[in-house]
C-alpha positions in Angstrom: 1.3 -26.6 -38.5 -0.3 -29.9 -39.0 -1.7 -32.1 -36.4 -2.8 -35.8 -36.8 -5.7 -37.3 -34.5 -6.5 -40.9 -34.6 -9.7 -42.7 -33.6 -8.8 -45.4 -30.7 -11.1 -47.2 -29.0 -13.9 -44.2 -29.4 -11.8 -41.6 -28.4 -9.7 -39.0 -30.7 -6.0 -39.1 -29.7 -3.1 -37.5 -31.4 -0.7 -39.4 -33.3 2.1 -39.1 -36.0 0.9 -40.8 -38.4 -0.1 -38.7 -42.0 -2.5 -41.6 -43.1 -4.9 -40.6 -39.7 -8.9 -39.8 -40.2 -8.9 -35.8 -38.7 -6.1 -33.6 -39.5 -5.7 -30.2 -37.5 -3.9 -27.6 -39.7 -3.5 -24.3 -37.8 -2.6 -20.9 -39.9 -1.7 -23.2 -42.7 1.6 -21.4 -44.4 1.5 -21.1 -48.5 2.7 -25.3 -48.9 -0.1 -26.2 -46.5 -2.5 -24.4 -48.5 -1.3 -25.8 -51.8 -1.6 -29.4 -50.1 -5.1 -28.2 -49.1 -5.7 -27.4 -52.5 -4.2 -29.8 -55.3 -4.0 -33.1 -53.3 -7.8 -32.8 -51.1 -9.2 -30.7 -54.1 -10.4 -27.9 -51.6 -11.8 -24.8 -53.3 -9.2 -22.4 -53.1 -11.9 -19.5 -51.9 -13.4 -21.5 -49.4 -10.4 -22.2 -47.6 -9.6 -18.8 -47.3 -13.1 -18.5 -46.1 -11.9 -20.8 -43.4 -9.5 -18.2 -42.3 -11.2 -15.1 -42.6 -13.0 -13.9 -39.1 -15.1 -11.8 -41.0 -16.5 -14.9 -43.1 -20.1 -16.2 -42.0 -21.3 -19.5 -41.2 -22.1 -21.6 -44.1 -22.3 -24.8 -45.8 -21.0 -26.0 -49.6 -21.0 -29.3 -51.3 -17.9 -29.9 -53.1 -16.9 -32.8 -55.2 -15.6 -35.6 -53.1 -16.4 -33.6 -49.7 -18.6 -31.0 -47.6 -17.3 -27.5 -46.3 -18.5 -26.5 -43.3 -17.5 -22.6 -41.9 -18.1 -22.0 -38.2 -17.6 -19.2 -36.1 -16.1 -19.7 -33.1 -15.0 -17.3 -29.8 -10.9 -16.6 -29.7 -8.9 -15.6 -26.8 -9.7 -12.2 -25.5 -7.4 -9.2 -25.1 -7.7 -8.1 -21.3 -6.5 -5.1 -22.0 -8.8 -3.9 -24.6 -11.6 -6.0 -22.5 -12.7 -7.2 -26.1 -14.1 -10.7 -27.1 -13.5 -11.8 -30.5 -14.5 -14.3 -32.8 -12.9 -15.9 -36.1 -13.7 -19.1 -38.3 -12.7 -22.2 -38.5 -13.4 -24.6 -41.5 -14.4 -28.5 -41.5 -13.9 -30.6 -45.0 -15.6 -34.2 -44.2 -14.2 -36.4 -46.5 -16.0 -39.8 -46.9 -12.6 -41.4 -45.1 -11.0 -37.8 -43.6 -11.8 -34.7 -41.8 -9.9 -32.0 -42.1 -9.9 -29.2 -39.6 -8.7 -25.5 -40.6 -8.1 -22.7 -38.0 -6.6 -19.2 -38.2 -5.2 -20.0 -34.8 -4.8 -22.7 -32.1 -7.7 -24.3 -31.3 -7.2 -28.0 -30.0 -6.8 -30.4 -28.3 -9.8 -32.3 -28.6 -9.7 -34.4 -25.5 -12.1 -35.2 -22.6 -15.9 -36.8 -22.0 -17.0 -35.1 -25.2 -14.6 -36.6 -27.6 -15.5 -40.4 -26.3 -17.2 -42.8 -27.6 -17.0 -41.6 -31.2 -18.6 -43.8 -34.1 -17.6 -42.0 -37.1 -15.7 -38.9 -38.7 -19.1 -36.8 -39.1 -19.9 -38.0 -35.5 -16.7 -36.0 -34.8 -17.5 -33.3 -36.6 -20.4 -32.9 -34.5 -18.6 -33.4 -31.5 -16.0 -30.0 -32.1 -19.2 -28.1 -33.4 -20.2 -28.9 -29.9 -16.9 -27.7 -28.6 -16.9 -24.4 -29.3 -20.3 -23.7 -28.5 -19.8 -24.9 -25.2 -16.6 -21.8 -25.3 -19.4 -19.2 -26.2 -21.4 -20.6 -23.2 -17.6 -19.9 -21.1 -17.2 -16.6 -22.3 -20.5 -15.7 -21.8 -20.1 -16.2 -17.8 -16.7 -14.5 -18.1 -18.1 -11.3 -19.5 -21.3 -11.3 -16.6 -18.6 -11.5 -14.0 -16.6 -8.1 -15.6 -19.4 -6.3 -16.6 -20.6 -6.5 -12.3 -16.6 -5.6 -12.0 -17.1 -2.7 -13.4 -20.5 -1.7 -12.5 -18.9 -1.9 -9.0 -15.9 0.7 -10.2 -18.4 2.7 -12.1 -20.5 3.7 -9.3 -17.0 5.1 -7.4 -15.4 6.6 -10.3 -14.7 9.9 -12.4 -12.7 8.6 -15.0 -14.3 7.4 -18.7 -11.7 4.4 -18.4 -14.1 1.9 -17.3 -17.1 2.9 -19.5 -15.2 2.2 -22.3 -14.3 -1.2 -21.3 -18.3 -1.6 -21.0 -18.5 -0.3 -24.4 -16.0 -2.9 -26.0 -18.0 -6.1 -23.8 -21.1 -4.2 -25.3 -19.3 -4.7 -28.5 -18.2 -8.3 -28.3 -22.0 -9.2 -27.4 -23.0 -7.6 -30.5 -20.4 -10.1 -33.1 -21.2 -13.2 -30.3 -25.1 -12.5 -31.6 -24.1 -11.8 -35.1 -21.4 -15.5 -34.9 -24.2 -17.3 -33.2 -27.4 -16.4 -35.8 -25.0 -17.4 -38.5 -24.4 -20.7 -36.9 -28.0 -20.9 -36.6 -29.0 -21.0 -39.7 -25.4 -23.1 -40.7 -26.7 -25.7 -38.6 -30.5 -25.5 -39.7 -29.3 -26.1 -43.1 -26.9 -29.0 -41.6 -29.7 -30.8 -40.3 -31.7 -30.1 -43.5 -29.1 -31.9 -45.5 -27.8 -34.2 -43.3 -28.7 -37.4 -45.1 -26.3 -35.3 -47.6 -24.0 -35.2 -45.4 -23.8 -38.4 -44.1 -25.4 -38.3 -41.3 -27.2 -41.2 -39.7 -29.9 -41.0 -36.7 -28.0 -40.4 -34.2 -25.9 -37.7 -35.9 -28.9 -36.3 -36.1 -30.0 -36.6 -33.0 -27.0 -34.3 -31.8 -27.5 -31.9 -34.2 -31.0 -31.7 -32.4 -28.7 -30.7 -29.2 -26.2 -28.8 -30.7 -28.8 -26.4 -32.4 -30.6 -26.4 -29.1 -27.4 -25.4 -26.9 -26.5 -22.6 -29.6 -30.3 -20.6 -29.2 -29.5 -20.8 -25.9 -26.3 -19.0 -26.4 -28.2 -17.1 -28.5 -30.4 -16.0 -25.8 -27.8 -15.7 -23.1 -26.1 -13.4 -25.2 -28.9 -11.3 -26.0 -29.9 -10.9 -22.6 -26.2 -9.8 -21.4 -26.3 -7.3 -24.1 -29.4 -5.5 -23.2 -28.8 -5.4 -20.0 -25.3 -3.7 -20.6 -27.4 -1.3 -23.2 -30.2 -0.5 -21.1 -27.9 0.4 -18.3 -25.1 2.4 -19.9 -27.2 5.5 -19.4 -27.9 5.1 -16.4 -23.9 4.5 -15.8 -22.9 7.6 -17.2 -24.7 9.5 -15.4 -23.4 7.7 -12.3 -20.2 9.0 -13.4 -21.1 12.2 -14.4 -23.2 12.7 -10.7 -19.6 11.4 -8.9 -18.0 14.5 -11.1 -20.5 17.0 -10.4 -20.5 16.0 -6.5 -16.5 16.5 -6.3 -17.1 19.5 -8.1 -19.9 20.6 -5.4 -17.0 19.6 -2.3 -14.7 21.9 -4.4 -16.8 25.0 -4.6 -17.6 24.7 -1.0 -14.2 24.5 0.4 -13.1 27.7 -2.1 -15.8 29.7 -0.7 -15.2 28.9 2.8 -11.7 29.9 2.0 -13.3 33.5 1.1 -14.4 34.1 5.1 -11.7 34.3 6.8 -9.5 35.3 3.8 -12.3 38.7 4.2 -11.7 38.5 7.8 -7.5 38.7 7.5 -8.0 41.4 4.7 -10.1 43.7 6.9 -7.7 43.5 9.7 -4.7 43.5 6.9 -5.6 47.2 6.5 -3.4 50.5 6.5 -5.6 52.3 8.9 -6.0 52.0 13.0 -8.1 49.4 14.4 -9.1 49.2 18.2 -7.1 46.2 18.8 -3.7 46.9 16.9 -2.3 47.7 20.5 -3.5 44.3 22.5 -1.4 41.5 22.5 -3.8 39.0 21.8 -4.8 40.6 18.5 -3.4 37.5 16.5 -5.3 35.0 18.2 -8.1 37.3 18.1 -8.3 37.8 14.3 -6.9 34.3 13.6 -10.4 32.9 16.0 -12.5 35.0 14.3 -11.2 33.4 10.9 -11.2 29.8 12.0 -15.4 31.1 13.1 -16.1 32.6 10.1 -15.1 29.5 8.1 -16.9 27.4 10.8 -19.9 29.2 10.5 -19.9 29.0 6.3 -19.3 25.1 6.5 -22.2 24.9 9.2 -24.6 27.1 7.0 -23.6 24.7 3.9 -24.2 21.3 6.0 -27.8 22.7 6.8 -28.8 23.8 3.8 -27.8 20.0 2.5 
């Protein structure tokens, strides 16, 4: 699917026209590509670099136009509780920019995408975008992992562990995206007169490097706190079994009392109260004592 975005008054709007600057092509079908390829001249491995997730950041100079592959976070699966992240391709043309995504990613609307100047100013702008969805995510996944800390420390069930181990995950490919983009936009800023980028292009590169080390760091913090606290999780969980299993024994043997007490009485052989009448309620008090009197020694002895 192709969207067209036009540049009005400083701000990126979608229109219909095919001449507009920025283009929006999400999971481009086999005619896409080949207009991707033979009329822009877009190296055919690069594009599907663009749509690979498992691509990393980087930057090529073609003829006529520069390639640009970001990572960027996706949509989670709440189920799974994993965060994922794919990659997205830029082409600045000298008069178009041409964006490539495996999946929905727009619209490009708001404060950020005001005030624009030029199509690598734009460019900037979207890099911008999606680091700003790491920052997002990065909230999202604090919030669960208390969640679940919160379940962990009632349950006996492996369920929610695993959901710690697939955040624990995502943290690891959000470090692994955002060092890529690291050194993607190092390189950026290295070549931006390259690129075409003029002082104040620069200028927010400056910010958009900074605002991705400190997604960096976010990230890395989240995921050693979630590692250096997994052990002790488990063995929350496994103390909650063990405990259960502790209530269990106790209640089985103070079963074994008065089931001793009924079995002595249950015998074929003359007692001295067969003959009372009360010798029911006799033998079914001494039970109810002797069970008493296991469940008192076990609450003393902690």
């Amino acid at each position: 699917m192709i969207c067209y975005y036009c540049l009005e008054k400083g701000s990126l709007v979608s229109c219909e026209s095919e001449g507009s600057p920025v283009l929006l092509i999400t999971t481009p079908n086999d005619g896409e590509q080949n207009i991707l390829t033979e009329m822009y001249r877009i190296d055919e491995h690069t594009l599907r670099s663009a749509l690979d997730p498992d691509e990393l950041a980087r930057l090529e100079k073609e003829p006529g136009h520069t390639a640009v592959i970001f990572k960027i976070p996706v949509r989670y699966d709440p189920e799974k509780m994993e965060f994922a992240v794919s990659s997205i391709g830029l082409f600045l043309f000298q008069d178009r920019l041409i964006l490539v995504a495996p999946e929905d990613v727009g619209p490009f609307c708001g404060k950020p995408f005001t005030r624009l100047r030029s199509l690598p100013e734009v460019m900037l702008k979207i890099l911008s975008h999606y680091l700003g969805h790491y920052l997002s995510h990065l909230q999202v996944i604090d919030r669960i992992s208390d969640e679940l800390a919160d379940k962990i420390s009632a349950s006996m069930e492996n369920k929610y562990l695993l959901q710690l181990f697939a955040l624990e995950k995502s943290l690891v490919y959000y470090l692994n995206s955002l060092t890529s983009n690291a050194m993607l936009l190092e390189k950026l800023l290295k070549s931006s007169r390259m690129v075409g980028f003029n002082g104040e292009d620069e200028e927010l590169l400056e910010d958009i490097i900074i605002e991705n080390s400190q997604a960096f760091k976010q990230a890395e913090m989240y995921s050693n706190i979630l590692s250096s606290m997994m052990d002790a999780r488990v063995s929350i969980v496994n103390n909650n079994l063990n405990i259960l299993m502790k209530r269990l024994n106790i209640i089985t043997i103070s079963l074994m009392a008065p089931t001793l007490v009924v079995s002595a009485f249950s015998m074929n052989v003359p007692i001295p109260i067969e003959k009372n009448d009360f010798a029911f309620w006799m033998i079914l008090c001494l039970s109810l004592v002797s069970m008493a009197g296991v469940l008192l020694f076990w609450k003393f002895k902690k």
